[in-house]
C-alpha positions in Angstrom: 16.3 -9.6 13.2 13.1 -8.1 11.8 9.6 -9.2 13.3 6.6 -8.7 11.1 2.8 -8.8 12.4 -0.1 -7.9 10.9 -2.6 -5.0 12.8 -6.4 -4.7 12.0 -7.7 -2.1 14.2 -10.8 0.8 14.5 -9.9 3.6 16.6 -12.7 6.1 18.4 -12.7 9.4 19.7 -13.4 9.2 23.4 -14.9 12.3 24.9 -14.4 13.7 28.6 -16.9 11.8 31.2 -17.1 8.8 28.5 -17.4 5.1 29.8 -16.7 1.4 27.8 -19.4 -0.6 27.8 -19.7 -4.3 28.3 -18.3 -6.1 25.5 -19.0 -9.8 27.5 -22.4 -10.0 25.0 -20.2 -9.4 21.4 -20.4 -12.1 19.2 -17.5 -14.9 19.6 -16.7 -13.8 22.9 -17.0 -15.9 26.6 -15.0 -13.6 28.7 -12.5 -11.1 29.0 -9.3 -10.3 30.8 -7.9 -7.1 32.9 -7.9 -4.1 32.1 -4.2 -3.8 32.7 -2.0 -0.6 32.8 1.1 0.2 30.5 3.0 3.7 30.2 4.4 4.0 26.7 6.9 6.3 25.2 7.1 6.9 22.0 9.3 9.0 19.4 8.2 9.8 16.0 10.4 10.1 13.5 9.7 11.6 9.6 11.1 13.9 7.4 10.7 17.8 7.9 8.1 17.8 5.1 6.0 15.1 6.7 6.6 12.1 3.3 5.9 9.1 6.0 2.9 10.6 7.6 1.8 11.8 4.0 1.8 7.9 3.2 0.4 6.7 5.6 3.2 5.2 7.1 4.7 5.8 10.7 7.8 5.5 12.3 8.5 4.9 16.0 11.1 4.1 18.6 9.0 3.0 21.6 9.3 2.0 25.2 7.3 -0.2 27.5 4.6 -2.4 26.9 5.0 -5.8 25.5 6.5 -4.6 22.4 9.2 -2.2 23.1 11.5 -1.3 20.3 11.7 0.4 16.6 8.0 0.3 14.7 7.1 1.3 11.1 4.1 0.9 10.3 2.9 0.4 6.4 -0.8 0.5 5.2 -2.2 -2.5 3.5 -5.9 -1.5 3.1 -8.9 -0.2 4.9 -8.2 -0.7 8.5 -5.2 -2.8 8.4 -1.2 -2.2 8.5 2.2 -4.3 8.4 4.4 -3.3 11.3 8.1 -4.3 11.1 9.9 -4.1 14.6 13.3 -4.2 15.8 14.6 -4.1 18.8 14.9 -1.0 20.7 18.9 -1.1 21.0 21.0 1.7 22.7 21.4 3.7 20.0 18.2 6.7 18.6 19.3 6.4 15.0 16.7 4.8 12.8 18.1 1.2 12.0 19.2 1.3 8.2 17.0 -1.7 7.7 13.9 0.2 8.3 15.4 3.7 7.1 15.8 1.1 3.4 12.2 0.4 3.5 11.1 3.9 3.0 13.4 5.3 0.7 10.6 5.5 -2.1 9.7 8.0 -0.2 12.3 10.1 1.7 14.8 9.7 -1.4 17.7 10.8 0.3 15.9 13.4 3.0 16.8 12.3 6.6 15.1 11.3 9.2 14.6 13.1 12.2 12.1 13.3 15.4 8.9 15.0 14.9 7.2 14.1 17.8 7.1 13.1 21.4 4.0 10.8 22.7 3.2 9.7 26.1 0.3 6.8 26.4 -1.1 5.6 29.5 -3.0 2.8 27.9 -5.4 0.4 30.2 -6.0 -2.9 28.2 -9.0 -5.2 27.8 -8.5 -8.8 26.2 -11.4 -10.3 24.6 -11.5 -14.3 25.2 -13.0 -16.9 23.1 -14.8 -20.3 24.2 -10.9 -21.8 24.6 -9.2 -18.5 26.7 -7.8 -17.7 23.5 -7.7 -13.3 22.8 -9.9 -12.8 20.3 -8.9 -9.1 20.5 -7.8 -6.1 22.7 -10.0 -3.3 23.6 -7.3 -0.1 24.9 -8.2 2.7 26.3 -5.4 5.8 25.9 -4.8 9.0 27.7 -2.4 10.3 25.2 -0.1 13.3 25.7 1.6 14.6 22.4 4.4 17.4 21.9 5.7 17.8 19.1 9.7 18.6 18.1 11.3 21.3 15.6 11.4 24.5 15.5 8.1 25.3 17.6 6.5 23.1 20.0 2.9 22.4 20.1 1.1 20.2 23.5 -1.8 18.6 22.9 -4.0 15.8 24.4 -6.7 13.6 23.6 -8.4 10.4 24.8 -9.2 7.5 22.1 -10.4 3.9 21.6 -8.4 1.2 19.7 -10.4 -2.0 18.9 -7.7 -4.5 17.5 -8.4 -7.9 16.4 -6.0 -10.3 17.6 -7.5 -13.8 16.9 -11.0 -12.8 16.0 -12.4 -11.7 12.7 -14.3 -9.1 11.5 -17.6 -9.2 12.3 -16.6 -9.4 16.0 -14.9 -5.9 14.6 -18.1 -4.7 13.0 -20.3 -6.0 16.1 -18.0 -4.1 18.4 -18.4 -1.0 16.1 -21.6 -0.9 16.6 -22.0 -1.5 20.0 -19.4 1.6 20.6 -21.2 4.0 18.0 -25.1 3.2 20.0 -22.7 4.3 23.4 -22.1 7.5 21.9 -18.8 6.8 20.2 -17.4 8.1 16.9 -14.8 6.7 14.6 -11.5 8.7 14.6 -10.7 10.9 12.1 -7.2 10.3 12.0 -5.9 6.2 11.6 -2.4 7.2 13.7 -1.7 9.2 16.8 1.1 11.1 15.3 -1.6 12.5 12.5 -3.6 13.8 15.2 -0.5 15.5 17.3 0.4 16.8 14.1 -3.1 17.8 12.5 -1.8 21.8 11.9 1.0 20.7 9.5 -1.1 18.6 7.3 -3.8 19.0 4.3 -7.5 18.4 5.5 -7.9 15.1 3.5 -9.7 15.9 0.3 -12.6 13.9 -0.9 -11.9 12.2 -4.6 -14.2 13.4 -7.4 -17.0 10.4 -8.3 -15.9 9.6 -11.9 -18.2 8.8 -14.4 -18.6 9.1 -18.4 -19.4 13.0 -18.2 -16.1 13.6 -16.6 -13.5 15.3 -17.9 -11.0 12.8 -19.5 -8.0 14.2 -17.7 -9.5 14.1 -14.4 -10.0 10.1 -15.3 -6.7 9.4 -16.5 -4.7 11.8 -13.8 -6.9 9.3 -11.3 -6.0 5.9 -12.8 -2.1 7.5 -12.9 -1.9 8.3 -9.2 -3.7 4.9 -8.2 -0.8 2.9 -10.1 1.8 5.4 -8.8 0.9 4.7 -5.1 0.3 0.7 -6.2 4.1 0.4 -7.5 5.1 3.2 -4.0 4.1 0.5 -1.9 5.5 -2.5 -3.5 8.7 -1.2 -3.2 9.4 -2.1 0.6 8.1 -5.6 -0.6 10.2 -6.1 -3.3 13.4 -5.0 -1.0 12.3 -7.7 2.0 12.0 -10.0 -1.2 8.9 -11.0 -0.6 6.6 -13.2 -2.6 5.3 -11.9 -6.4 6.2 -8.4 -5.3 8.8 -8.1 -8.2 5.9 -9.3 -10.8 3.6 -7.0 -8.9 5.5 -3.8 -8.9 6.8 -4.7 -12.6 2.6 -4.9 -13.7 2.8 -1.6 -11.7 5.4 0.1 -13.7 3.8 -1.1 -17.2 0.6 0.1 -16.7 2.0 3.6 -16.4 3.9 3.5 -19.3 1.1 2.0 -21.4 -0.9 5.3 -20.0 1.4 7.3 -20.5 2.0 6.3 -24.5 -1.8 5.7 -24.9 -3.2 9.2 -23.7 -0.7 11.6 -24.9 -3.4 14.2 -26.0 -5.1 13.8 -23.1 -2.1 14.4 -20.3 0.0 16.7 -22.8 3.5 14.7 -21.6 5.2 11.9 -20.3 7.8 10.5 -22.8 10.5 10.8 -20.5 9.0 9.3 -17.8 7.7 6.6 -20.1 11.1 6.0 -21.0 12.0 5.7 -17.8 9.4 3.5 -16.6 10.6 1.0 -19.6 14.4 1.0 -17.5 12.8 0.4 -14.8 10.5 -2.7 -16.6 13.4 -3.9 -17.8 15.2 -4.5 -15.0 12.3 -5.6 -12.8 11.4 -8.0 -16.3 15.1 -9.6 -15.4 14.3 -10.5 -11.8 11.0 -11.9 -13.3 12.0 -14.2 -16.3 14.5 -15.9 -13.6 11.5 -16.8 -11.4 9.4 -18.0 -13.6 11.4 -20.1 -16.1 12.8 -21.5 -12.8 9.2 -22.0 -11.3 8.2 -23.4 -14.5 11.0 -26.0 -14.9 10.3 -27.2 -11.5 6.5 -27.4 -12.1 7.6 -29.9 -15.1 9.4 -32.0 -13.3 7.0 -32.6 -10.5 5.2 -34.3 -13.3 7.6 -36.3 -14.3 7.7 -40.0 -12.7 10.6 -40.6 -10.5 12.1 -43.0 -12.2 12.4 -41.2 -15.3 14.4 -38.6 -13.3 18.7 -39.6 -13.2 20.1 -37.8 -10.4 18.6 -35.0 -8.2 17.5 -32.9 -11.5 15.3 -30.5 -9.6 18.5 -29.4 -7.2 20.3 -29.2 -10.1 17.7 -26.2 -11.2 17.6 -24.9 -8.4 21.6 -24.5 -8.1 21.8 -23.6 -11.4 19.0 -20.5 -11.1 20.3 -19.5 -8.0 23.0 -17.2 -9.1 21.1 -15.9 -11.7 18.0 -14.8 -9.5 21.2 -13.3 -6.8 22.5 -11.4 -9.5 19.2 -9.8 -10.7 18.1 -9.5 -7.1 21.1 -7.0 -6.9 20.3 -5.6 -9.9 16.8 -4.7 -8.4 18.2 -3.3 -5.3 21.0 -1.3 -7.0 18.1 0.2 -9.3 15.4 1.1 -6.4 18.4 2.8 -4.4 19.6 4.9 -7.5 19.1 8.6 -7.8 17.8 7.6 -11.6 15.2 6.1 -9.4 14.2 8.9 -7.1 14.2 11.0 -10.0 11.8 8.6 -12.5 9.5 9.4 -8.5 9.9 13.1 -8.4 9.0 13.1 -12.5 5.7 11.0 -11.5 5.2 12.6 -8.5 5.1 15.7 -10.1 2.8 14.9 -13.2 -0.1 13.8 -11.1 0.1 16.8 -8.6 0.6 19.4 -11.3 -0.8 18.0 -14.9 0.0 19.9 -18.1 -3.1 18.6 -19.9 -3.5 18.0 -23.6 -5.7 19.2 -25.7 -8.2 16.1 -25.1 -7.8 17.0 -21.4 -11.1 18.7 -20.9 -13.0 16.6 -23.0 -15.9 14.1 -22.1 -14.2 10.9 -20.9 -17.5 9.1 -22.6 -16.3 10.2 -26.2 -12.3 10.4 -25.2 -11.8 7.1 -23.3 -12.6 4.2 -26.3 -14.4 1.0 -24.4 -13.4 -2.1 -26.2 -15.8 -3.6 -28.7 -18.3 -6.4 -27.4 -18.2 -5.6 -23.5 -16.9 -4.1 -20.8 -13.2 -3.4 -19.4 -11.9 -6.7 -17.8 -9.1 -4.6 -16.5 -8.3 -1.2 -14.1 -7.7 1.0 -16.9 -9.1 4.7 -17.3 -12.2 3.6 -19.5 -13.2 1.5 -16.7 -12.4 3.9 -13.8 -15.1 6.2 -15.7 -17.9 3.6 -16.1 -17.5 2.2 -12.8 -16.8 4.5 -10.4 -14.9 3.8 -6.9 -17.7 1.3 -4.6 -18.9 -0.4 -7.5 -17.9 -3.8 -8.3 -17.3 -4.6 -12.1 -19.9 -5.2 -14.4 -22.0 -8.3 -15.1 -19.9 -10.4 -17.2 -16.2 -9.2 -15.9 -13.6 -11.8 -15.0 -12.1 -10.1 -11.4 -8.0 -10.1 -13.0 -8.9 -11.5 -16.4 -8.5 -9.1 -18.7 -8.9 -9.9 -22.4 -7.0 -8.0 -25.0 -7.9 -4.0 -24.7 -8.4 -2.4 -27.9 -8.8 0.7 -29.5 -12.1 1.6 -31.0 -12.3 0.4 -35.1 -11.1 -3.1 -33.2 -7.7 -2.8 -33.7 -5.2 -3.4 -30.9 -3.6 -0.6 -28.4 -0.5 -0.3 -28.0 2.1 -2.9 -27.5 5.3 -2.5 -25.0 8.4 -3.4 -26.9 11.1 -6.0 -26.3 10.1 -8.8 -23.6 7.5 -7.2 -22.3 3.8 -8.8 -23.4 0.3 -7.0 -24.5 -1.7 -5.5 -21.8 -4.1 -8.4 -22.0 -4.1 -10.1 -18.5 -2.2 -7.1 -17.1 -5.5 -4.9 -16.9 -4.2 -2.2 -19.0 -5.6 0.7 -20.1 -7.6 1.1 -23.1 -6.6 3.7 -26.4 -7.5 6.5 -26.7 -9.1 7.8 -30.1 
């Protein structure tokens, strides 16, 4: 059985001769603990062209420490990742379950060993007023080789600061206790990016979006924000977890609705528009059955007891319970179908080598319509342009609710067929002129 923990970490680059410095004065903390010693072991595993690491995302098999066993790692924001574990087991084949959870992005290539780490790590435990950890402070020699068809050796040393019951300004104080000592934030957020730094892209820096940029640039950006957004819900919507079928499903219309909205702008996408609206569709299935179900229990709660005859509310839930298994394997039999992986490849491929229209070079000021009487509620291209990535929505803006988008003239954009509802309160984007 699966184990899932949360990691919110800073790492450093620790140069030859360098030396920690006290932490006993950091905010929060009374005391700490150690350092104590651990070797660790670790294989990498990825496919030949590098998806996982591309992601963000790492695979281990580990031994020693605390933790031993099977690790992926996923990114949830700045600084912070979900790691799944396993137990180690006899066997170096990567457990299905975990090999499952990152099909979106190895769609069929297999998994194999890129890398060999050794750590000796010597660990400090921060300690609150109670002995509680408030964090651990480690300190890694790490040793790297890498596996294929040439072998590279490297080493390095580097800091990890990760919280374990603290928060983040003990985080931020420790940061800048470490930076006036002459420490620097690492470049890389994983050990295995640094071991293999030759066979990856220098990370590019994003182009600042504003009115005066070209409208494909602004549209190509909102596309491959809402392509990784509905990437990284998939692992969450196979573990079943909680609004991560209505999540991914918002995901999946917002494409299509840019994709149909901007067709002069990005030159293409009817296929893959057509394809997103499967994919809707059967997501939209898995989705009605939770919430009539939620909603039908949220009406009875108001009802008084003795109105009730009988156990009414189990009688829901029996009732909805096939219904939601059936569309749950629906969902899964979708996400694991090559019409799946290719829908991917298609949208993949659209962002990383656009075919713009002929409003594709364009101003996105005059292109991308804002709707009439204030600014975008919602995450949509207009709104990418106006308020570029750091700044918070304009005065005025609802944070997630959107009122209806429309097209310049007042008149509505366009609507999703079938089930599906208007963009308003899904933060869609606006129409193009």
């Amino acid at each position: 059985m699966s184990i899932t923990a949360r990691e919110t970490e800073t790492k450093y680059e620790m140069p030859d001769g360098a030396v920690l410095p006290s932490l006993d004065e950091l905010p929060q903390v009374n005391g700490t603990s150690g350092p104590d010693e651990q070797q660790l072991e670790a294989e990498y595993y990825d496919t030949d062209d590098l998806r996982l690491l591309r992601a963000g995302i790492t695979l281990r098999r580990r031994r020693g420490g605390s933790d031993a066993g099977w690790h992926l790692k996923l990114p949830e924001g700045p600084g912070t990742r979900r790691e799944i574990r396993l137990p180690l087991g006899q066997r170096r084949q990567v457990p299905r379950e975990l090999a499952q959870l990152v099909r979106v992005y190895t769609r069929g290539a297999a998994l194999r060993p890129v890398a060999r780490l050794t750590t000796r790590r010597q660990t400090l435990v921060l300690l609150g007023e109670g002995g509680e950890s408030l964090a651990e402070v480690a300190s890694d020699d790490v040793s790297a080789q890498t596996m294929g068809d040439s072998t590279t050796i490297s080493q390095w040393r580097e800091l990890e600061v990760e919280l374990t019951g603290g928060d983040r300004r003990l985080l931020k104080a420790a940061d800048a206790l470490l930076r006036r000592d002459g420490l620097r934030p690492a470049g890389r957020s994983a050990k295995l990016q640094r071991a293999l730094a030759g066979q990856l892209p220098e990370p590019a820096e994003p182009p600042r979006l504003t009115p005066a940029s070209p409208a494909g640039q602004v549209v190509l950006a909102y596309l491959r924000d809402q392509a990784e957004t509905l990437k990284s819900l998939d692992p969450m919507v196979r573990r079943d977890e909680p609004d991560a079928v209505h999540q991914m499903r918002v995901a999946t219309r917002r494409l299509r609705s840019t994709l149909r909205s901007f067709k002069r702008v990005i030159g293409r996408g009817d296929h893959l528009a057509a394809e997103l609206k499967w994919l809707g569709g059967v997501l939209g299935e898995a989705r009605d059955a939770e919430v009539l179900e939620g909603h039908l229990q949220a009406i009875l709660r108001t009802v008084p007891v003795e109105q009730l005859i009988g156990p009414v509310q189990a009688r829901v839930q029996i009732h909805f319970a096939p219904v939601r298994a059936d569309a749950r394997t629906a969902v899964l039999a979708a996400l694991d179908s090559q019409r799946y992986f290719s829908l991917l490849d298609e949208l993949d491929q659209l962002v990383a080598e656009p075919c713009l229209g002929p409003q594709g070079a364009q101003r996105a000021g005059s292109v991308l319509a804002l709707p009439e009487g204030g600014p975008v509620d919602g995450p949509g291209p207009a709104r990418r342009a106006r308020d570029p990535p750091g700044r918070g929505p304009a005065p005025g803006a609802q944070g997630g609710q959107a009122r209806p988008l429309r097209r310049r003239g007042g008149h509505p954009g366009p609507r999703p067929q079938g089930r599906a509802v208007h963009q308003a309160g899904e933060g869609g984007p606006v129409g193009a002129r």
